[in-house]
Backbone as ProteinMPNN parsed JSONL, in Angstrom:
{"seq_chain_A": "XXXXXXXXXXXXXXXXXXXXXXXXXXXXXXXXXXXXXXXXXXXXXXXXXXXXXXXXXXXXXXXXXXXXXXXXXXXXXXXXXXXXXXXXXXXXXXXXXXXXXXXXXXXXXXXXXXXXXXXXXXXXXXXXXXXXXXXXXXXXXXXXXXXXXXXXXXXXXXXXXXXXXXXXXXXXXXXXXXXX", "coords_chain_A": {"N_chain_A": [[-39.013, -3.871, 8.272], [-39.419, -5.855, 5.673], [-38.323, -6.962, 2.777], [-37.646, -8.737, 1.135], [-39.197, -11.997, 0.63], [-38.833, -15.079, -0.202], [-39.404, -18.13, -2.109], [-38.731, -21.145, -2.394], [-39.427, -24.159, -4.179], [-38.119, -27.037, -3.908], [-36.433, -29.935, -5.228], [-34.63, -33.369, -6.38], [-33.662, -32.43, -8.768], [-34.538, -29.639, -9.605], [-35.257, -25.914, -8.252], [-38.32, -24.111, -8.129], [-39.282, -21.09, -7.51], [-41.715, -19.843, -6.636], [-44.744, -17.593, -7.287], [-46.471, -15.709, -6.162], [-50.517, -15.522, -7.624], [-49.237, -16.213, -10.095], [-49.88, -18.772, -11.339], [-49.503, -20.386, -9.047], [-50.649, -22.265, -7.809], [-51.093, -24.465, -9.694], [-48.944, -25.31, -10.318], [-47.97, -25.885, -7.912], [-49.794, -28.249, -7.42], [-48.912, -30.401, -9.949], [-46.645, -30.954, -8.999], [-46.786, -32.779, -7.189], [-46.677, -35.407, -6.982], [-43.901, -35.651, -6.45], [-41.167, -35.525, -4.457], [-40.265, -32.812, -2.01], [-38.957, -29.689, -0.683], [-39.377, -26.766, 1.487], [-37.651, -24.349, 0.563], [-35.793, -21.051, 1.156], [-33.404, -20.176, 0.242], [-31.402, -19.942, -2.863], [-30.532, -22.972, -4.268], [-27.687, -25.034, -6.395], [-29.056, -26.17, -7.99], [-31.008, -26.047, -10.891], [-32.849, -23.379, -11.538], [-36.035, -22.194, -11.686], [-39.131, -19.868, -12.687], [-42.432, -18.365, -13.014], [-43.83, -16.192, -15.135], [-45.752, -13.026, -15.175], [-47.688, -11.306, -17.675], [-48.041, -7.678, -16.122], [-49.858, -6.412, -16.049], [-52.327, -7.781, -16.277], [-51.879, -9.904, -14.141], [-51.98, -8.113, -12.088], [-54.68, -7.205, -12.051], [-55.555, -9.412, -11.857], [-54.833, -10.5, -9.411], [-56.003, -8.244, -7.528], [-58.674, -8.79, -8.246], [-59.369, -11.398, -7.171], [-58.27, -10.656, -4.631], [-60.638, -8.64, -3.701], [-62.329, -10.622, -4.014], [-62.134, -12.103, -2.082], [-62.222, -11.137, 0.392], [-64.42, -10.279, 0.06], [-65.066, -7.648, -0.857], [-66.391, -4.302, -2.737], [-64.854, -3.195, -5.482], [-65.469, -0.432, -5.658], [-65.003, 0.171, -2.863], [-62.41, 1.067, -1.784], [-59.343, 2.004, -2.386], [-57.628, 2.331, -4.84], [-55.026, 3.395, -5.305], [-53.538, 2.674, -3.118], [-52.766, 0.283, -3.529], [-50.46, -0.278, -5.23], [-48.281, 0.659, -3.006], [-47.658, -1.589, -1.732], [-44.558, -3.087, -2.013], [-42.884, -4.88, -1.279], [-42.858, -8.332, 0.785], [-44.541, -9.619, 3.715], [-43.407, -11.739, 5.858], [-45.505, -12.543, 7.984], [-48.214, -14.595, 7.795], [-51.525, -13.549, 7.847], [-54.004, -15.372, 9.359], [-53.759, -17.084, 6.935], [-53.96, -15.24, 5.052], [-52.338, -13.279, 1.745], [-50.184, -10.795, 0.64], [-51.175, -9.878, -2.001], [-50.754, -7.288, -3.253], [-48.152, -7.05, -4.184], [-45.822, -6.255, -6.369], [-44.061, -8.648, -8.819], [-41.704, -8.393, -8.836], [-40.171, -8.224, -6.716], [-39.782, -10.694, -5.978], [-37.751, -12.057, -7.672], [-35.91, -11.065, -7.359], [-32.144, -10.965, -6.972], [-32.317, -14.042, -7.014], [-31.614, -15.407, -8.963], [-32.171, -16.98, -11.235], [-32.727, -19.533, -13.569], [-34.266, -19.765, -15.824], [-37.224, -18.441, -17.554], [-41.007, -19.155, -17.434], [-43.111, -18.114, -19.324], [-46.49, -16.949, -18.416], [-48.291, -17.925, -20.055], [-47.402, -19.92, -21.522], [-47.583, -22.04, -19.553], [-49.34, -24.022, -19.486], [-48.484, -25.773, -22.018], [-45.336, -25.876, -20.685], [-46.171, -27.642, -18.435], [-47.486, -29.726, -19.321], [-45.22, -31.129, -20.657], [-43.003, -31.594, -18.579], [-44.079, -32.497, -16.366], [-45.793, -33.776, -17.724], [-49.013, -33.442, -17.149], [-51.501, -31.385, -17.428], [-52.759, -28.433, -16.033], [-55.271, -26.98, -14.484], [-56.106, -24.705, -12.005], [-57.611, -22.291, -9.882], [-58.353, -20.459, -12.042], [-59.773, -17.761, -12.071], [-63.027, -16.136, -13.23], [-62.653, -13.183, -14.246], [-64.13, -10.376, -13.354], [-63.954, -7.787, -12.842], [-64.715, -4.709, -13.557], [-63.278, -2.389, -15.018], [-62.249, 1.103, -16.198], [-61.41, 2.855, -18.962], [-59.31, 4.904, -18.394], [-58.67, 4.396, -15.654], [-57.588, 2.08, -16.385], [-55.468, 2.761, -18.09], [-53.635, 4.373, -15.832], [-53.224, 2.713, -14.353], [-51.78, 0.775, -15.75], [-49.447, 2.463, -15.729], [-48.755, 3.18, -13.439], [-47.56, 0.92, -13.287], [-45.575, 0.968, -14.599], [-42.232, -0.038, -14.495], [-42.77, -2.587, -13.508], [-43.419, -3.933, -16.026], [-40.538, -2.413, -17.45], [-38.738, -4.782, -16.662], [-40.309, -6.91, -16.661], [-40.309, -7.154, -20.185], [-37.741, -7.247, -20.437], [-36.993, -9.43, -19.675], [-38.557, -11.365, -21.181], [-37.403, -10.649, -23.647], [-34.74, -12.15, -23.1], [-32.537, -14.64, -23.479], [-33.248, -16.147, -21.539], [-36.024, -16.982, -21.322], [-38.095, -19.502, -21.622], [-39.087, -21.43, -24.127], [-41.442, -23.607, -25.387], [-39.485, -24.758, -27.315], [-37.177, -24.864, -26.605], [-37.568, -27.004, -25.323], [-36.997, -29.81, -22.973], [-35.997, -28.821, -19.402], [-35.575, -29.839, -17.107]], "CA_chain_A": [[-39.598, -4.186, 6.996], [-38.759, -7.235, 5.012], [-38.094, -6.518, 1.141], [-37.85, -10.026, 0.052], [-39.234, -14.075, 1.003], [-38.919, -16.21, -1.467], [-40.271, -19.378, -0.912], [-38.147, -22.192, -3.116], [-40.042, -25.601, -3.982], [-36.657, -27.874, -4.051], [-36.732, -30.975, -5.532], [-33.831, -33.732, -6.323], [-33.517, -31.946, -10.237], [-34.593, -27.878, -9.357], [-36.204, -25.383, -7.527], [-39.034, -23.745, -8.183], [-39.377, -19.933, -7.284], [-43.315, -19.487, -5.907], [-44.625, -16.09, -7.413], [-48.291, -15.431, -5.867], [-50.478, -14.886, -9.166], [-48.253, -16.988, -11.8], [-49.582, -20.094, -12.071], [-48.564, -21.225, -8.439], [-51.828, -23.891, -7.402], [-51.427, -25.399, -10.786], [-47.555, -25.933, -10.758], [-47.956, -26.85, -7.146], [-50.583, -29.448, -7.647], [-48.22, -31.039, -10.275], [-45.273, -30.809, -8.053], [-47.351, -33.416, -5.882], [-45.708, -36.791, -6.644], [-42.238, -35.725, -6.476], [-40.922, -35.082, -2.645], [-39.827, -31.454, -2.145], [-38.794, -29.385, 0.32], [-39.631, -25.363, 0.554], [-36.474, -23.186, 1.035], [-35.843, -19.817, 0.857], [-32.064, -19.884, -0.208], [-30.98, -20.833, -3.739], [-28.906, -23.832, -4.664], [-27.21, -24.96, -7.822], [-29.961, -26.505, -9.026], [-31.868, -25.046, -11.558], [-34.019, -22.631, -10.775], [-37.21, -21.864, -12.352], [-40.553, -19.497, -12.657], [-43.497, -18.444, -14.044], [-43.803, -14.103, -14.957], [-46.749, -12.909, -16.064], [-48.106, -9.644, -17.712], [-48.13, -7.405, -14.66], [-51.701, -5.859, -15.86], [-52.751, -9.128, -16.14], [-51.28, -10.005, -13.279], [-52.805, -6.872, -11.293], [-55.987, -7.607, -12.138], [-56.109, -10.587, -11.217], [-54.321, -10.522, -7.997], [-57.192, -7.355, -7.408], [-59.945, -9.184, -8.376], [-59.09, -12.331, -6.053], [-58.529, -10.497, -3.055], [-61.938, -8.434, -3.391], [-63.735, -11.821, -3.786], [-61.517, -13.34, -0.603], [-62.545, -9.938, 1.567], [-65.513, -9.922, -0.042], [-65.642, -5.88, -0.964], [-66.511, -4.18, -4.033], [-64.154, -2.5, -5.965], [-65.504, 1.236, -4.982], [-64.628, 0.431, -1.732], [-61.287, 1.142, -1.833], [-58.348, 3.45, -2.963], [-56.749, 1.967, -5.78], [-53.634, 4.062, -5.402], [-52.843, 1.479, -2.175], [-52.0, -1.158, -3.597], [-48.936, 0.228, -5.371], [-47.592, 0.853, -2.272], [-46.424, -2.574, -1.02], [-43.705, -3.938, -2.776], [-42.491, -5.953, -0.162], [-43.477, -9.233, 1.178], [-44.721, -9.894, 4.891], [-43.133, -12.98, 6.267], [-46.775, -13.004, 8.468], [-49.521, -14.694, 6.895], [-52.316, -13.032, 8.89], [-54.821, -15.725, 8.581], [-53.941, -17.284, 5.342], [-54.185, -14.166, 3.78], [-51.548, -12.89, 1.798], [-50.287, -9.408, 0.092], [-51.324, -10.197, -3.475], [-50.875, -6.802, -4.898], [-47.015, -6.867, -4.425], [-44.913, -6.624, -7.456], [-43.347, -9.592, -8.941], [-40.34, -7.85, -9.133], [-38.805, -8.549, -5.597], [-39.79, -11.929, -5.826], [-36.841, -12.508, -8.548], [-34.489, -9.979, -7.321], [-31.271, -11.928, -6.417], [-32.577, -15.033, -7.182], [-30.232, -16.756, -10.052], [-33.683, -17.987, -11.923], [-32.429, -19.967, -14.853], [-35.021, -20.041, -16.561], [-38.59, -17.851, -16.839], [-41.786, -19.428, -17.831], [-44.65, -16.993, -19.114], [-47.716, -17.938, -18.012], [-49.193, -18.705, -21.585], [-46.892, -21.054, -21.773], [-47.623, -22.85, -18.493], [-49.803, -25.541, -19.936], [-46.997, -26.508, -22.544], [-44.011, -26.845, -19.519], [-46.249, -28.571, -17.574], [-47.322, -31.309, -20.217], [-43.26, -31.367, -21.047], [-42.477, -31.301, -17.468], [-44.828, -33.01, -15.523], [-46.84, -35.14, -18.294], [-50.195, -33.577, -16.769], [-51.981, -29.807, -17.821], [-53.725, -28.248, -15.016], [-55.704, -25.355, -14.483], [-56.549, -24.386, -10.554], [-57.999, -20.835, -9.569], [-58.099, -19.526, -13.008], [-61.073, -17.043, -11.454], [-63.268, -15.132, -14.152], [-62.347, -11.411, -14.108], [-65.803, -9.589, -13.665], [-63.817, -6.08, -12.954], [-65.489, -3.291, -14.564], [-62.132, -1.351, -15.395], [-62.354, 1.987, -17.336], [-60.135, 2.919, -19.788], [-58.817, 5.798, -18.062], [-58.324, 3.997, -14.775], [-56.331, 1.086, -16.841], [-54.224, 3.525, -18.416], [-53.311, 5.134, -14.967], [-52.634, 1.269, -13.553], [-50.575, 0.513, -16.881], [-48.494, 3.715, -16.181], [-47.924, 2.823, -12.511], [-47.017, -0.743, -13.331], [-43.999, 1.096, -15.5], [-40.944, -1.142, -14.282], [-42.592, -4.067, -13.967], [-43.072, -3.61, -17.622], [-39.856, -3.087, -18.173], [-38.336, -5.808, -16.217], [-41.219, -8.053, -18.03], [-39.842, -7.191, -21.375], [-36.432, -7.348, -20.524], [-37.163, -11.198, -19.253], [-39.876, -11.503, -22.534], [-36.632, -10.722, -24.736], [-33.857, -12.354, -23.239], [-32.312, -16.287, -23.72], [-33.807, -17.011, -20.419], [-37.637, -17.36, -20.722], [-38.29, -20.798, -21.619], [-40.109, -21.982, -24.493], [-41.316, -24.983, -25.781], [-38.952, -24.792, -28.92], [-35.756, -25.086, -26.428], [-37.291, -28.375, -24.575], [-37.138, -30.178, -20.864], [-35.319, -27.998, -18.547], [-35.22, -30.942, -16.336]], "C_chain_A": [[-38.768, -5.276, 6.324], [-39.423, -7.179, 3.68], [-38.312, -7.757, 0.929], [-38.32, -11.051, 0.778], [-39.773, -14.544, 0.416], [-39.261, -17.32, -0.555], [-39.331, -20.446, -2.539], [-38.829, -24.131, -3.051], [-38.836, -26.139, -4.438], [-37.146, -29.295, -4.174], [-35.249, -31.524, -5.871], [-32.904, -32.867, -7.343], [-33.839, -30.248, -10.095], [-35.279, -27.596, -8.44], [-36.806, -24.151, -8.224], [-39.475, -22.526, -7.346], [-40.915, -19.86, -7.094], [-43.251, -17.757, -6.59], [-46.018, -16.227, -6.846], [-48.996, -14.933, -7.364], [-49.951, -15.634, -10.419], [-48.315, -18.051, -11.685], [-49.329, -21.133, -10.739], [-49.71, -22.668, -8.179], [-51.58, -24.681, -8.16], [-50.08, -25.916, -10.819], [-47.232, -26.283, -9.136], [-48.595, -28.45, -6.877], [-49.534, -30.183, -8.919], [-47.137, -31.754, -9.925], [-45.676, -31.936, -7.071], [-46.595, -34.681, -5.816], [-44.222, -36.599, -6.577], [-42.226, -35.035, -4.89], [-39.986, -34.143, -3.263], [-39.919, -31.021, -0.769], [-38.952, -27.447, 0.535], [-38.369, -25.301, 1.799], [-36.62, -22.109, 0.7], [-34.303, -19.111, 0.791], [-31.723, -20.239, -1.903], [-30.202, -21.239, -3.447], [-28.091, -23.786, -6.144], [-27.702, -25.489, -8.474], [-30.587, -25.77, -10.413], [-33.044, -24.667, -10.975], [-35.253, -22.074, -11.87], [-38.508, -21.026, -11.641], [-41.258, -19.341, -12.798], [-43.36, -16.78, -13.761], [-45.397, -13.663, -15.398], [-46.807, -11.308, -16.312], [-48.374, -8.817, -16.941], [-49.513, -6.764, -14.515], [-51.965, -6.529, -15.604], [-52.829, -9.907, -14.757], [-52.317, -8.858, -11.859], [-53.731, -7.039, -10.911], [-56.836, -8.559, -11.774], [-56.052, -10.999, -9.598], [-55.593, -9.686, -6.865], [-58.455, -8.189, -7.128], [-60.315, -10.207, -7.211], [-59.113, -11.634, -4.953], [-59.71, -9.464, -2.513], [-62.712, -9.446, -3.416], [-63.313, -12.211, -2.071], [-61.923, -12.328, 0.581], [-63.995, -9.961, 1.42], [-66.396, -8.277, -0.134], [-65.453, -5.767, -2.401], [-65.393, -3.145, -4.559], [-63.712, -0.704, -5.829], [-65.649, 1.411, -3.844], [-63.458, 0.806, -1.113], [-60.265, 1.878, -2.588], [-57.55, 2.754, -3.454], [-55.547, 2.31, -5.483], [-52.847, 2.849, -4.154], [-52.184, 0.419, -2.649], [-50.632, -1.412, -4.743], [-48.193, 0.774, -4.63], [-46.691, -0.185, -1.532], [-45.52, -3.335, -2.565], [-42.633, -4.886, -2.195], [-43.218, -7.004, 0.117], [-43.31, -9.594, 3.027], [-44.396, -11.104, 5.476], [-44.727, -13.462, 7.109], [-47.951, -12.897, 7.928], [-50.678, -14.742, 7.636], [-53.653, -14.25, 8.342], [-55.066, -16.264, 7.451], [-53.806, -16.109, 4.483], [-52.471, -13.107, 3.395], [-51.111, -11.771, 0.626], [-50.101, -9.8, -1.167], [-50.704, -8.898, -4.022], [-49.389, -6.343, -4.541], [-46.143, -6.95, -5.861], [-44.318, -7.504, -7.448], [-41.82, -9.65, -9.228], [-39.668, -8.266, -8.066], [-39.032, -9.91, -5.229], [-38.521, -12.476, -6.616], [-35.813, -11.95, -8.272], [-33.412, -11.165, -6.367], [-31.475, -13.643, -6.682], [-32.062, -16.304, -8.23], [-31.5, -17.142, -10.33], [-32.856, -18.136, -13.223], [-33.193, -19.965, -16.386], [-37.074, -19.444, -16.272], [-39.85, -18.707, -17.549], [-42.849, -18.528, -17.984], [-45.392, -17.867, -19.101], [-48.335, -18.685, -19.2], [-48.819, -19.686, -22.277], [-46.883, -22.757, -20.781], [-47.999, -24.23, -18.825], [-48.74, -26.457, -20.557], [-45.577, -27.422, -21.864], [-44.703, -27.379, -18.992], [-46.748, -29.839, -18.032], [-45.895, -31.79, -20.434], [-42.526, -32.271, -20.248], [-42.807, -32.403, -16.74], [-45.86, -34.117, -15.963], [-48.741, -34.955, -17.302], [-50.36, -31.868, -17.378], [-52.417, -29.993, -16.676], [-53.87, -26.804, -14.686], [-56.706, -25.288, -13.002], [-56.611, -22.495, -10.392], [-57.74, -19.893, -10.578], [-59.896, -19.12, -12.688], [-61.298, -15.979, -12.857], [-62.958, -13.82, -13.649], [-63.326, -10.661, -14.745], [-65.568, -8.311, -13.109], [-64.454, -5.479, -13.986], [-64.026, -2.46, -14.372], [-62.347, -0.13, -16.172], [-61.238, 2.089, -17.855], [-59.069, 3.64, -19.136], [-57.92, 5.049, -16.367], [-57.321, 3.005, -15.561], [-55.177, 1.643, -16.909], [-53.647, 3.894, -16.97], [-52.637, 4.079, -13.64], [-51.195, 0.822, -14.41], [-49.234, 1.435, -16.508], [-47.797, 3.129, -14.045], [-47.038, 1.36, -12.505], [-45.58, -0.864, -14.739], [-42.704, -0.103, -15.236], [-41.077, -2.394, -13.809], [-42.677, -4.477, -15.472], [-41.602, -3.492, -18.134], [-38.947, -4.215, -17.882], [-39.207, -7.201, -17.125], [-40.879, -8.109, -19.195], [-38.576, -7.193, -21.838], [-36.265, -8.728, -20.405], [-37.676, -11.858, -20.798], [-38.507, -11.595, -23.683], [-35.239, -11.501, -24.603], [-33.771, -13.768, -22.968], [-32.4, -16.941, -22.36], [-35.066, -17.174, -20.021], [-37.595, -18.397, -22.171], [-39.132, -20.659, -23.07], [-40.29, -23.647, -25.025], [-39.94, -25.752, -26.69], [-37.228, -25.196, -27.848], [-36.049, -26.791, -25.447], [-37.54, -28.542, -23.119], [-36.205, -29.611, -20.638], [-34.83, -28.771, -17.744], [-35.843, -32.264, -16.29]], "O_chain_A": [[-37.563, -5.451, 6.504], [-40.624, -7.293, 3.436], [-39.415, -7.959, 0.42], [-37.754, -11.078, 1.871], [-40.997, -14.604, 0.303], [-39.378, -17.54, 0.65], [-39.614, -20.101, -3.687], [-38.691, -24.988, -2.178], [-38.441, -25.658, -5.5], [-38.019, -29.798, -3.467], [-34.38, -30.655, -5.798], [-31.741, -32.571, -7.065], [-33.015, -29.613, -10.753], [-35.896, -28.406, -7.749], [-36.114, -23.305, -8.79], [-40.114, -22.861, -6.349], [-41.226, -19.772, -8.282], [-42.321, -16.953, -6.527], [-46.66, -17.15, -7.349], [-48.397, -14.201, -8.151], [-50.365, -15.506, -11.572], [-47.295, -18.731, -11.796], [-49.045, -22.317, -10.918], [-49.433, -23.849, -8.393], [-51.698, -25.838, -7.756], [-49.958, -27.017, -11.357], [-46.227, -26.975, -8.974], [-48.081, -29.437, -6.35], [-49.273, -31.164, -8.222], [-46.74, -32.837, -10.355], [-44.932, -32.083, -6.102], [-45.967, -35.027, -4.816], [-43.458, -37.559, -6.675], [-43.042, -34.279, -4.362], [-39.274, -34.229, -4.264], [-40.58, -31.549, 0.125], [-38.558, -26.82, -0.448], [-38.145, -25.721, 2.934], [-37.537, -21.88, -0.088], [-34.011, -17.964, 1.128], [-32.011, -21.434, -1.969], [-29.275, -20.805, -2.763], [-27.915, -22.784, -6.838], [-27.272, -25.611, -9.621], [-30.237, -24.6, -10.573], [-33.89, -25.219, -10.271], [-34.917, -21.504, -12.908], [-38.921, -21.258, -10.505], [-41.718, -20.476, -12.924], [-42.988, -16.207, -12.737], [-45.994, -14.45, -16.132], [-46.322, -10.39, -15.652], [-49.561, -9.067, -16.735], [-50.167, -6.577, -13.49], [-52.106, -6.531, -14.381], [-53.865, -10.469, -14.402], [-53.134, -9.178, -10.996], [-54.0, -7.092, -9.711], [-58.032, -8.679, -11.51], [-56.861, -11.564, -8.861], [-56.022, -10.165, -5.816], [-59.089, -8.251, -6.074], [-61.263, -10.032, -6.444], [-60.005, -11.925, -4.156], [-59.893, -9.312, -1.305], [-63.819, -9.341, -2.889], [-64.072, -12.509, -1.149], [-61.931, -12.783, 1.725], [-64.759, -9.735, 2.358], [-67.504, -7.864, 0.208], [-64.814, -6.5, -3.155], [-65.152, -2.207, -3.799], [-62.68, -0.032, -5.85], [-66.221, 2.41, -3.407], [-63.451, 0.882, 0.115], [-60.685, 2.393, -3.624], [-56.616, 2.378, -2.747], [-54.801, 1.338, -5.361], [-51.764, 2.302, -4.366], [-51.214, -0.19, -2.196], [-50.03, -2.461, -4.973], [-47.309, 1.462, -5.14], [-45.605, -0.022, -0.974], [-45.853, -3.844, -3.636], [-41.721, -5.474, -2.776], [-44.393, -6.876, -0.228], [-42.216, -9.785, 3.558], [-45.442, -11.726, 5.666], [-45.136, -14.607, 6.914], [-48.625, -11.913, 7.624], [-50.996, -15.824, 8.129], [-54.198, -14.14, 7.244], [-56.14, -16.164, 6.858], [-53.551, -16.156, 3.28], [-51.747, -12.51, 4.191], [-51.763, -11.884, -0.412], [-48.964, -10.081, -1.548], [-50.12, -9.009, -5.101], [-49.283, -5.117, -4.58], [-45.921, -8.094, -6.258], [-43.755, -7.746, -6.38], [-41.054, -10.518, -9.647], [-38.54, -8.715, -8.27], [-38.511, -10.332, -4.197], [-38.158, -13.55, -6.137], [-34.758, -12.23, -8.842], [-33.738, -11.919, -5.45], [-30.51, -14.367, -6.437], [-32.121, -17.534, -8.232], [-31.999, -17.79, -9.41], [-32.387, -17.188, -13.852], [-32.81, -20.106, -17.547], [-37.873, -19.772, -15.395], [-39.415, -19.009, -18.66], [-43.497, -18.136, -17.013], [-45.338, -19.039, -19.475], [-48.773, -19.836, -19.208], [-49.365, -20.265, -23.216], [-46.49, -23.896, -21.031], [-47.37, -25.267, -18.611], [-48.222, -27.456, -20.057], [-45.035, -28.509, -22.065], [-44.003, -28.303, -18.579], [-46.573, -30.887, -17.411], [-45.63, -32.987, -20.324], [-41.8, -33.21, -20.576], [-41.958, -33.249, -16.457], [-46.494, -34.937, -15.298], [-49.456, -35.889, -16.938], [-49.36, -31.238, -17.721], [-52.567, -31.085, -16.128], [-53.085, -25.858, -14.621], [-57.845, -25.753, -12.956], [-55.754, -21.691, -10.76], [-57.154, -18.826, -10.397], [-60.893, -19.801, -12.927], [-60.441, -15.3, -13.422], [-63.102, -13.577, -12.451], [-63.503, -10.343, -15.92], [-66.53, -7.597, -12.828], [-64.621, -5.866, -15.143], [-63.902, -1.883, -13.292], [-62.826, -0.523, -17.236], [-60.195, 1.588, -17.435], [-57.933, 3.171, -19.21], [-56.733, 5.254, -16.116], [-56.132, 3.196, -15.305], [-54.156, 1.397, -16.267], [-52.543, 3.366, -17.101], [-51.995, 4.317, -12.617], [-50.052, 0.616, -14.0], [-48.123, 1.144, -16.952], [-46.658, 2.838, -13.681], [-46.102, 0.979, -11.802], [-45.001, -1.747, -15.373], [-42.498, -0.981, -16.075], [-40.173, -3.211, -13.635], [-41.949, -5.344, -15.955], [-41.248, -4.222, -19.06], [-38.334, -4.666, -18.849], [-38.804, -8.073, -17.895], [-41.061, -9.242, -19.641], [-38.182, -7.163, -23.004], [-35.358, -9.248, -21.055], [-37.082, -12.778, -21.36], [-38.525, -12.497, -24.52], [-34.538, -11.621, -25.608], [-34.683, -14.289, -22.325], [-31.826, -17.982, -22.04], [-35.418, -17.424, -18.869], [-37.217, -18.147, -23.315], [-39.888, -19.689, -23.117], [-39.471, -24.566, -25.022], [-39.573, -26.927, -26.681], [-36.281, -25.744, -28.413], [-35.158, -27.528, -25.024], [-38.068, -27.777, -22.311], [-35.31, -29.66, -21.482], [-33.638, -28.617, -17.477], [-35.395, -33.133, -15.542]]}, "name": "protein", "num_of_chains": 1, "seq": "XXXXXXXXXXXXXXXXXXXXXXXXXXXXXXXXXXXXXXXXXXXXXXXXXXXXXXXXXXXXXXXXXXXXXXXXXXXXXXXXXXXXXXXXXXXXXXXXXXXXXXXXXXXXXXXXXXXXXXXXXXXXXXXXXXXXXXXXXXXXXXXXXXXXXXXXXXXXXXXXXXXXXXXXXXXXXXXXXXXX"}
């Protein structure tokens, strides 16, 4: 089993932490005129990511990979997909384990700096001098309340890892500037 693979977009000025889910098409498609290289070590660059709300996050990751399978929602046993929290170095097919927590994507990782997603547009006008919005897919789940709550409650410690990031002098906002 293989707990962690990071994937590092390296450039002359930082690298860029890949999260599946947070933003990556749109901050790769920016990433296009600058030559980069993907690693999966940090350097001493700065390092940067994007976090997002992990419901949010969930849901979306969910929703995407019933369109990409093409099954409906009551085909399947919810409770699964709080079971991987690992990442598969083999991408069977392109296809790859969305509903992993974004938690062992950061673990060890020296990230200097977090970007929430709602801020994405902002760093990447800052950043990159372009906005861009790629595979922001409508979310036509039918959720009940009861089922949310019971997703919310498993998605405990990415919550509090999210609000431990959310409160501390390393998620980015506009108000502190270019990062690089």
């Amino acid at each position: 089993m293989i707990f962690q693979n990071v994937e590092f977009y390296e450039t002359d000025k930082y690298q860029y932490l890949l999260i599946h889910k947070n933003g990556s098409s749109s901050i790769l498609k920016a990433m296009e005129k600058e030559s980069f290289k993907v690693t999966h070590a940090p350097s001493n660059k700065i390092r940067w990511t994007v976090i997002r709300d992990p419901y949010e996050r969930f849901i979306s990751k969910l929703n995407y990979d019933l369109k990409k399978q093409k099954i409906d929602i009551n085909q399947i046993n919810i409770k699964n997909n709080f079971t991987s929290y690992h990442h598969n170095t083999a991408k069977y097919l392109g296809n790859v384990n969305h509903s992993s927590s974004q938690i062992p994507y950061i673990i060890n990782t020296c990230i200097n700096w977090y970007i929430d997603i709602r801020d994405l547009n902002i760093f990447l006008q800052m950043h990159f001098d372009q906005e861009i919005h790629i595979n922001q897919n409508e979310n036509n789940l039918k959720i009940d309340k009861i089922l949310e709550e019971n997703i919310k409650e498993k998605l405990h410690l990415d919550y509090f890892i999210y609000n431990q990031i959310k409160s501390s002098p390393f998620l980015w906002q506009w108000q502190k500037g270019r990062i690089f």
